[in-house]
N, C-alpha and C positions, 0 to 999 in steps of 0.2 A: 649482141648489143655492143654497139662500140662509144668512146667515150663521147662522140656528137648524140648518138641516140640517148644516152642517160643522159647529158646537158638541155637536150630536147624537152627530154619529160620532166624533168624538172624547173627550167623554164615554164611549161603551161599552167600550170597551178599560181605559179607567180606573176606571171603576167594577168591571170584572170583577176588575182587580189589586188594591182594593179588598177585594174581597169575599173572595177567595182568600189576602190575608194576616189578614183575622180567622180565616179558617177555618185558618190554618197555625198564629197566635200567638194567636186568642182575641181578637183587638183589633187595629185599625189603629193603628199607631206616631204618635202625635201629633205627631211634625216633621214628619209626611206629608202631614196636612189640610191643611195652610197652603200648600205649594207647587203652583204650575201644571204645573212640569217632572215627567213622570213618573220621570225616573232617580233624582231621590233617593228615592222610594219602594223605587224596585228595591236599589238598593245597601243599604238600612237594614233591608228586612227579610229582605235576603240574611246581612246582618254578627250582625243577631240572630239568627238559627236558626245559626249558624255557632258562634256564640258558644255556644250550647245545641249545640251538636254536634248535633245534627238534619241530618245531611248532604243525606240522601234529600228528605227537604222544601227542604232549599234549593235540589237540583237542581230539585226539580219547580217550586218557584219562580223559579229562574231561567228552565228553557223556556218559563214563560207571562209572565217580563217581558222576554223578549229581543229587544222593541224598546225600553225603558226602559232599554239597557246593559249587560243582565247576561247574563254569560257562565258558562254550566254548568262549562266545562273549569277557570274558575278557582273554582268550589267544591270540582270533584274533587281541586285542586292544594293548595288550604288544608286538606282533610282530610288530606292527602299529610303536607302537612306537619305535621301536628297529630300525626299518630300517629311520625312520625319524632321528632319530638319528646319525645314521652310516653316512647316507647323508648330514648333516650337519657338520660331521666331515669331511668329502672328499670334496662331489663337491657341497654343496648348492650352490655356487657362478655361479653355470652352469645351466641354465633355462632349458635348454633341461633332463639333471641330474633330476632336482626337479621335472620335468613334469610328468618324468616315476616311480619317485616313487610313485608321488600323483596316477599315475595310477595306479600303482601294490596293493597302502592301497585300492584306490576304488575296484580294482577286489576281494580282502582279502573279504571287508565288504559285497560284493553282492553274493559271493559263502557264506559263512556263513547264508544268508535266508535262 
């Protein structure tokens, strides 16, 4: 292996995370071109689809950058938190309210095994 064929193989892993965040957000995040290290790709285009509550795409972008850092469980844990949040902005005061979201985080963290 010479150093074209390790730049090769290295390239195709990145190109493929490449090609799966136009296809997730429509476009490559342009602090993304500029860097060698794959993780800030990962983290940036995990914090945008998060940011668009897109959850399901950021899991599914998490498992194909999870040698780039990224961790599915903490997308299921920001959605966790996002709707616990929302709920306490609306109806925390409504026990039946609180109930079903505690259910919906439980179903989030049991589908994620």
């Amino acid at each position: 292996d010479g150093p074209v064929d390790n730049m090769a193989t290295y390239r195709r892993p990145r190109l493929a995370l490449f090609s799966l965040a136009a296809d997730l957000l429509g476009t490559v995040p342009a602090q993304c071109l500029s860097s060698a290290n794959p993780a800030p790709i990962g983290r940036t285009v995990i914090d945008m689809l998060s940011s668009a509550r897109r959850w399901n795409d950021a899991r599914r972008w998490a498992r194909a950058a999870a040698a780039a850092a990224c961790d599915v469980h903490a997308v299921t844990e920001a959605q966790a938190a996002s709707l616990v949040a929302d709920c306490r902005e609306l109806t925390w005061s409504e026990p039946e309210e609180r109930a079903a979201v505690w259910g919906h985080v439980d179903r989030l963290f049991v589908r994620e095994r």
